[in-house]
C-alpha positions as CSV (number, residue, x, y, z in Angstrom):
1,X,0.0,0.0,0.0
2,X,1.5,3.4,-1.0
3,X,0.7,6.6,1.4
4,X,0.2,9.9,0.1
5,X,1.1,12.7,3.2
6,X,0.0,16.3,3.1
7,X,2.4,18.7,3.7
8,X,2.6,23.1,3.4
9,X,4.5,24.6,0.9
10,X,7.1,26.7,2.1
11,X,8.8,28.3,-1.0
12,X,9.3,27.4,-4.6
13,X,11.9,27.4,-6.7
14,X,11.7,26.3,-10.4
15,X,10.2,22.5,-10.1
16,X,11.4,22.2,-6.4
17,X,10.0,23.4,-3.1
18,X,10.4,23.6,0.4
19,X,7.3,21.5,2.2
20,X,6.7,21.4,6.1
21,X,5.8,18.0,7.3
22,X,4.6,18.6,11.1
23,X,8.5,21.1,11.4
24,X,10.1,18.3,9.1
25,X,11.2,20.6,6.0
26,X,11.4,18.4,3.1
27,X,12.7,19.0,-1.0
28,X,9.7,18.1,-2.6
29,X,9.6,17.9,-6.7
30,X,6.5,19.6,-7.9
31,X,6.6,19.9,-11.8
32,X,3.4,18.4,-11.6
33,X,1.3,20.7,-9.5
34,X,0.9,24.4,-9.7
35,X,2.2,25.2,-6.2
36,X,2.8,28.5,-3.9
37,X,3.9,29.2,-0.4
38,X,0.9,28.6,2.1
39,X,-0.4,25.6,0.2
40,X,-1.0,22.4,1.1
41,X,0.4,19.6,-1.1
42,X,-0.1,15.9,-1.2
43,X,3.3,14.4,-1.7
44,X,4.1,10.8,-2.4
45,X,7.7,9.4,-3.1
46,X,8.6,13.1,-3.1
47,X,6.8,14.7,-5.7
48,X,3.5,16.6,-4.9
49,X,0.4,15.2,-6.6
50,X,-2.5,17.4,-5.6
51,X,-2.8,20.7,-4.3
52,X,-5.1,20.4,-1.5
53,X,-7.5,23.0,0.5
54,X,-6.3,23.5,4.1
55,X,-9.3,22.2,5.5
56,X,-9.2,18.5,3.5
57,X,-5.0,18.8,4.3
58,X,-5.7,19.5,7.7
59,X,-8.2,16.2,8.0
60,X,-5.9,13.8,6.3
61,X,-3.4,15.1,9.0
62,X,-5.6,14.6,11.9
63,X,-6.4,11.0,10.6
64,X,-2.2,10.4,10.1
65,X,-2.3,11.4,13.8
66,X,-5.2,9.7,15.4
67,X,-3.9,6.6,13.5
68,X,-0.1,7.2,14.9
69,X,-1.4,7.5,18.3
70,X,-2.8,3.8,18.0
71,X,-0.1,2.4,16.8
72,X,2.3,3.1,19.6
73,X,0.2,2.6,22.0
């Protein structure tokens, strides 16, 4: 099974940007999206698929979170 995560878009430069991952700042490739600083992208194997809303971002990251919290415990 593959896992898409959301993540906000920090800067962009040319096909690249910077994405925050919960403070984890990651290069993402994002020739496929049209992307801009404050958005939320859906990135899998390190290049953003979607641009997302902030409210469906910030659900997928609540799920990722109440489903972390399950696993450890």
């Amino acid at each position: 099974m593959c896992v898409a995560m959301p993540g906000r878009v920090i800067s962009v430069s040319g096909g690249r940007a910077k994405v925050d991952f919960s403070g984890n700042l990651v290069d993402v490739a994002v020739g496929a999206v049209s992307a801009a600083p404050g958005d939320y992208v859906l990135v899998h194997a390190g290049c953003a698929i979607e641009v997302l809303d902030g409210d469906s971002a910030r659900e997928i990251i609540s799920i990722f979170e109440e489903l972390d919290g399950g696993m450890l415990e």
